[in-house]
TIKOL-656539 format. One line per field, with one value per residue: residue number from 0; residue in one letter; chain; y, z, x of N, C-alpha, C in turn. Coordinates in pm, 1 decimal, always signed. Layout:
TIKOL-656539
nr: (NUM,...);
rest: (A,...);
kette: (A,...);
n.y: (Y,...);
n.z: (Z,...);
n.x: (X,...);
ca.y: (Y,...);
ca.z: (Z,...);
ca.x: (X,...);
c.y: (Y,...);
c.z: (Z,...);
c.x: (X,...);
//
This chain:
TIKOL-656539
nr: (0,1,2,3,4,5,6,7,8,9,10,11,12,13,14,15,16,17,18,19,20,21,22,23,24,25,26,27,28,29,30,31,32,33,34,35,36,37,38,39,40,41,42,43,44,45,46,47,48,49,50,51,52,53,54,55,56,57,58,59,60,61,62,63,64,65,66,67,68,69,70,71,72,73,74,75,76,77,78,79,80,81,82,83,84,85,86,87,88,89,90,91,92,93);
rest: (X,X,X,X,X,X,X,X,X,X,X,X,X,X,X,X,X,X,X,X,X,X,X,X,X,X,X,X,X,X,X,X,X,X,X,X,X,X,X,X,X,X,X,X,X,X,X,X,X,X,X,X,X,X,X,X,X,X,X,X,X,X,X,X,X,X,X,X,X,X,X,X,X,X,X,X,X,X,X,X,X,X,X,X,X,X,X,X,X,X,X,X,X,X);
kette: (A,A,A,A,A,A,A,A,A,A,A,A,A,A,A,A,A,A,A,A,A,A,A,A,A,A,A,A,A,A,A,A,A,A,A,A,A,A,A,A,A,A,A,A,A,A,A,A,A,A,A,A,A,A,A,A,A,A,A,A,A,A,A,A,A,A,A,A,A,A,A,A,A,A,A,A,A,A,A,A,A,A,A,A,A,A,A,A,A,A,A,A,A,A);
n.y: (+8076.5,+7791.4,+7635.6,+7358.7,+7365.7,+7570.9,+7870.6,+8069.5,+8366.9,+8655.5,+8918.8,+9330.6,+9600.7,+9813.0,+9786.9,+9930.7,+10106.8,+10159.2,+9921.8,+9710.8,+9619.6,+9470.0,+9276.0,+9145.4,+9023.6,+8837.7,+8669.9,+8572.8,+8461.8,+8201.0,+8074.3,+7761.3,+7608.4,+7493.6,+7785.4,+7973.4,+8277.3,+8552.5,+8784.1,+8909.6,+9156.7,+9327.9,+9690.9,+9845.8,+9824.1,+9865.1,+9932.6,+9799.2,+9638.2,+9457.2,+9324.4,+9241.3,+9014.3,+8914.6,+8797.4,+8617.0,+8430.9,+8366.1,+8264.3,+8007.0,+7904.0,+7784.7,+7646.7,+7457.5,+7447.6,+7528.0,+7799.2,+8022.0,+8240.7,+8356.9,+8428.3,+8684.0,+9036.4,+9247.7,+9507.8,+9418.9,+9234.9,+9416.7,+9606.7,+9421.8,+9391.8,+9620.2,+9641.4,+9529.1,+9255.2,+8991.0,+8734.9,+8645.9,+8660.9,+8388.2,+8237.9,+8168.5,+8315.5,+8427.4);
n.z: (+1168.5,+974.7,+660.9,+425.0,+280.6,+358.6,+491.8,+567.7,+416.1,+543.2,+587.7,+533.9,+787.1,+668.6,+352.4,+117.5,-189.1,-215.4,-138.9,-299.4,-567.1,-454.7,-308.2,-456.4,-613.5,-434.9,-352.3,-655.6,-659.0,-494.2,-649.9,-734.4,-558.4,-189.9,+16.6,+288.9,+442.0,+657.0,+828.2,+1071.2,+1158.6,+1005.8,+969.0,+825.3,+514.0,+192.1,-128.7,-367.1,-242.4,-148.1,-367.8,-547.1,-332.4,-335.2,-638.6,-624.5,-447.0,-606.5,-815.0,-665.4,-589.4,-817.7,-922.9,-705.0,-508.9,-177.5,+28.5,+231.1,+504.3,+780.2,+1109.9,+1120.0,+1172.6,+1410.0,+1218.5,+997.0,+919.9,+949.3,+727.5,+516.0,+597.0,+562.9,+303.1,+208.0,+106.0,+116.0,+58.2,+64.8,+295.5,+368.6,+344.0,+529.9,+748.8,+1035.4);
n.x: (-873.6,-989.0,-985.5,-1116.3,-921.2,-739.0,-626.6,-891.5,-1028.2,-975.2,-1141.8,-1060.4,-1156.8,-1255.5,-1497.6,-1447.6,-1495.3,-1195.1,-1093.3,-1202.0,-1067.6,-892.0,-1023.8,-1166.7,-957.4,-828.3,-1034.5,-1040.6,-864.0,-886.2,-1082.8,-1271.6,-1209.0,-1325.1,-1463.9,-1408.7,-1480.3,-1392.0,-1509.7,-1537.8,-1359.2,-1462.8,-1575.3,-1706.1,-1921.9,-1936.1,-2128.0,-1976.5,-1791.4,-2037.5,-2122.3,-1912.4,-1910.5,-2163.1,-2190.3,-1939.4,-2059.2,-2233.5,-2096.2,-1943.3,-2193.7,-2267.9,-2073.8,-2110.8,-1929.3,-1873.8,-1943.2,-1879.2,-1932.7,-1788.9,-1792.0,-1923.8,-1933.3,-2107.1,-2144.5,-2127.8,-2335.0,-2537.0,-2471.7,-2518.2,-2795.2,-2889.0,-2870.8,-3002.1,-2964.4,-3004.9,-3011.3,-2709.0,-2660.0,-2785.1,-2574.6,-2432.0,-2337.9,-2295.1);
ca.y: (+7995.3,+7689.4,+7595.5,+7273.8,+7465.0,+7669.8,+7981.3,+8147.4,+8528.7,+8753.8,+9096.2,+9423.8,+9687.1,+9905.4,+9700.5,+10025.6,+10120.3,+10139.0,+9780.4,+9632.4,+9577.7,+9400.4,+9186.2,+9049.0,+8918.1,+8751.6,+8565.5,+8495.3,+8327.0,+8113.0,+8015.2,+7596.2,+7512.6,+7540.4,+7908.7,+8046.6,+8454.4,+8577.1,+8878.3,+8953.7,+9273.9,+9442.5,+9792.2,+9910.6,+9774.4,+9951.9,+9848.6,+9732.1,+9502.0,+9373.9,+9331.5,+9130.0,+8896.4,+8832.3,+8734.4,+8530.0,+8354.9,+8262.4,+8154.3,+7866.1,+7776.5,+7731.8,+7537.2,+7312.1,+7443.4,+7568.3,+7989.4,+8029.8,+8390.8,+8298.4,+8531.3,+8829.6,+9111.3,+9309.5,+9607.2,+9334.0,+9201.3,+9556.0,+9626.9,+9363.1,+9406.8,+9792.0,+9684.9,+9416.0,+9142.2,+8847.2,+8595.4,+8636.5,+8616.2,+8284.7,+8196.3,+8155.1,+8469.5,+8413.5);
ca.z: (+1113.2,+878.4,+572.9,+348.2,+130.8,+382.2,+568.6,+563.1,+379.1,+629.3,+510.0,+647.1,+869.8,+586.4,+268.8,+56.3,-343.5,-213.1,-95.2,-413.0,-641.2,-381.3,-251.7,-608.0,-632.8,-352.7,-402.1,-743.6,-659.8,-512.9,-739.2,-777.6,-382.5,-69.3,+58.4,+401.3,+435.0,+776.6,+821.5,+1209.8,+1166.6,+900.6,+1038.4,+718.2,+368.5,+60.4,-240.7,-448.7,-207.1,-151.5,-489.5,-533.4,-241.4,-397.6,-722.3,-575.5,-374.2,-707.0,-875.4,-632.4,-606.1,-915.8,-938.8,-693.5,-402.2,-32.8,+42.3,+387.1,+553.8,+911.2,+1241.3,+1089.1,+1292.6,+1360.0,+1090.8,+829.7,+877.0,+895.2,+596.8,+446.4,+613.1,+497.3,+157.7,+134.4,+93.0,+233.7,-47.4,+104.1,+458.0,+367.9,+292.0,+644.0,+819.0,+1191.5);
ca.x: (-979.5,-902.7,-1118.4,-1054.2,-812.1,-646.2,-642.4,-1030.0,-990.0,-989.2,-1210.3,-1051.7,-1250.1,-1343.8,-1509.5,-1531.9,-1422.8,-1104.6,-1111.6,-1268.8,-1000.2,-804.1,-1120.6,-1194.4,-831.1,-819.4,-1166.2,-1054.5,-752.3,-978.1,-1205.0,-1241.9,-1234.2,-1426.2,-1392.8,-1485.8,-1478.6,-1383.2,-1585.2,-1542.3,-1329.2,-1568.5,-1700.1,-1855.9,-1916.0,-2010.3,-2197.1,-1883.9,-1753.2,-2114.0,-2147.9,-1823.3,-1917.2,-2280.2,-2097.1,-1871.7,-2132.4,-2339.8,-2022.7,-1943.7,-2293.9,-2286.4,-1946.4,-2105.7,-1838.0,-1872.0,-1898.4,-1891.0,-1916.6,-1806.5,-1803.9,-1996.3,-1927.2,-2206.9,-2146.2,-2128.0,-2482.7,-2607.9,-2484.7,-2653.6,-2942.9,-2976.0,-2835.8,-3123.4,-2893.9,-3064.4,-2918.6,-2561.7,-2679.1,-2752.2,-2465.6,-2352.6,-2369.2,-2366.2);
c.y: (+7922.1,+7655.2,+7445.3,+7271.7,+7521.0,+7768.3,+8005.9,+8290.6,+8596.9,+8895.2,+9193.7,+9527.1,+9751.6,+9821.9,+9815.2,+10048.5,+10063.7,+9972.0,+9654.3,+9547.3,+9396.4,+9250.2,+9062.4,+8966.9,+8856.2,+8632.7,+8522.6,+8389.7,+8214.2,+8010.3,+7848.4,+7522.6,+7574.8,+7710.4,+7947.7,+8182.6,+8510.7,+8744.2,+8935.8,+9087.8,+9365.2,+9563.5,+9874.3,+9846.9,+9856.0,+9876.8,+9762.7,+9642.5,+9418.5,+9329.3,+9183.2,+8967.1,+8837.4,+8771.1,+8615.9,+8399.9,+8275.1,+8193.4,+8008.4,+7834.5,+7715.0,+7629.1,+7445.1,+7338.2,+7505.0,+7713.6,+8021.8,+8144.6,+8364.8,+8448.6,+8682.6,+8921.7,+9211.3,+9423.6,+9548.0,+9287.4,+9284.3,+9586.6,+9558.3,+9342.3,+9523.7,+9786.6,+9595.7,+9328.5,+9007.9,+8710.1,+8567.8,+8640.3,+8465.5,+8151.7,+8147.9,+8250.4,+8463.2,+8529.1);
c.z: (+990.1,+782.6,+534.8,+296.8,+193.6,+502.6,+492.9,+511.6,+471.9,+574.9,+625.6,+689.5,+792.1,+408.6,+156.4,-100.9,-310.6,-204.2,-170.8,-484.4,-562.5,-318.6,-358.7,-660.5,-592.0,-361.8,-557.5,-752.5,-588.7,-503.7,-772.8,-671.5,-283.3,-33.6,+180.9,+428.5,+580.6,+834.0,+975.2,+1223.3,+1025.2,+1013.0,+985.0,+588.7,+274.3,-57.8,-356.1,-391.6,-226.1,-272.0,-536.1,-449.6,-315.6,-548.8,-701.5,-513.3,-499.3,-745.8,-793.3,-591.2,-736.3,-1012.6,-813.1,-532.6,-298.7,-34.6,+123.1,+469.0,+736.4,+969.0,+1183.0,+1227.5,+1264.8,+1239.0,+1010.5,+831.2,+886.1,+802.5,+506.2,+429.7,+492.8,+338.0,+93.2,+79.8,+160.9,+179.8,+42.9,+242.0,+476.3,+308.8,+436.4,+683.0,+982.6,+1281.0);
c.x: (-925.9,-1018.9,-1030.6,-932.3,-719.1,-682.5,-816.4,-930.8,-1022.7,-1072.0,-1144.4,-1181.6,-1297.5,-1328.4,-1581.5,-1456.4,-1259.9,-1015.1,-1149.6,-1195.6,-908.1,-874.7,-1142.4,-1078.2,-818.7,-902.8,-1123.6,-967.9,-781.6,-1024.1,-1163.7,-1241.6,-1334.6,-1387.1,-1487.1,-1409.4,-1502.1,-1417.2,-1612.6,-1479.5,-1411.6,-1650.6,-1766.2,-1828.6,-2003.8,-2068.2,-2113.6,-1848.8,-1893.0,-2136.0,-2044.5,-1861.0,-2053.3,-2261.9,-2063.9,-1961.4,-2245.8,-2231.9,-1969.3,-2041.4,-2297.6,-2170.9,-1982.9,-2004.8,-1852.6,-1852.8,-1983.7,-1864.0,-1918.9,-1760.9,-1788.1,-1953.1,-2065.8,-2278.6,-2145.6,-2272.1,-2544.6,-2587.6,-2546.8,-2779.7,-2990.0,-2922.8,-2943.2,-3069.7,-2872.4,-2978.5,-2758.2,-2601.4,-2733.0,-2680.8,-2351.8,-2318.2,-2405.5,-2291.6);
//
């Protein structure tokens, strides 16, 4: 998958503490262009990544720039469902 900018970020299968540090680097390096978030191998997410991604998702609305959550796999929009994270499901969440 190709964005403006580049390669799309790929998220791995487990989006848990462990996964955090590493998530937030990636998204920050970034920060300033379009970004689409490739979310098809996710098979659980925890409250830190979600946390990160709903972040992320205010800061380029609010720079004005593109944050694009393409081919959800189904454990990723359950987690948002059951985390009550509607804001980032529209964000492009299909």
């Amino acid at each position: 998958m190709q964005t403006e900018s580049g390669e799309a970020l790929v998220l791995p299968g487990a989006l848990d503490v462990r996964a955090a540090a590493s998530l937030h680097q990636a998204i920050a390096a970034r920060r300033g262009g379009a970004i689409t978030i490739d979310a098809s191998a996710v098979e659980r997410i925890g409250a830190q990544c979600l946390q990160i991604l709903l972040a992320a998702s205010n800061a380029w609305r609010a720079d004005g720039r593109a944050f694009t959550i393409a081919d959800a796999s189904p454990a990723f929009a359950d987690g948002l469902r059951v985390m009550a994270a509607p804001a980032l499901a529209h964000d492009g969440v299909s």
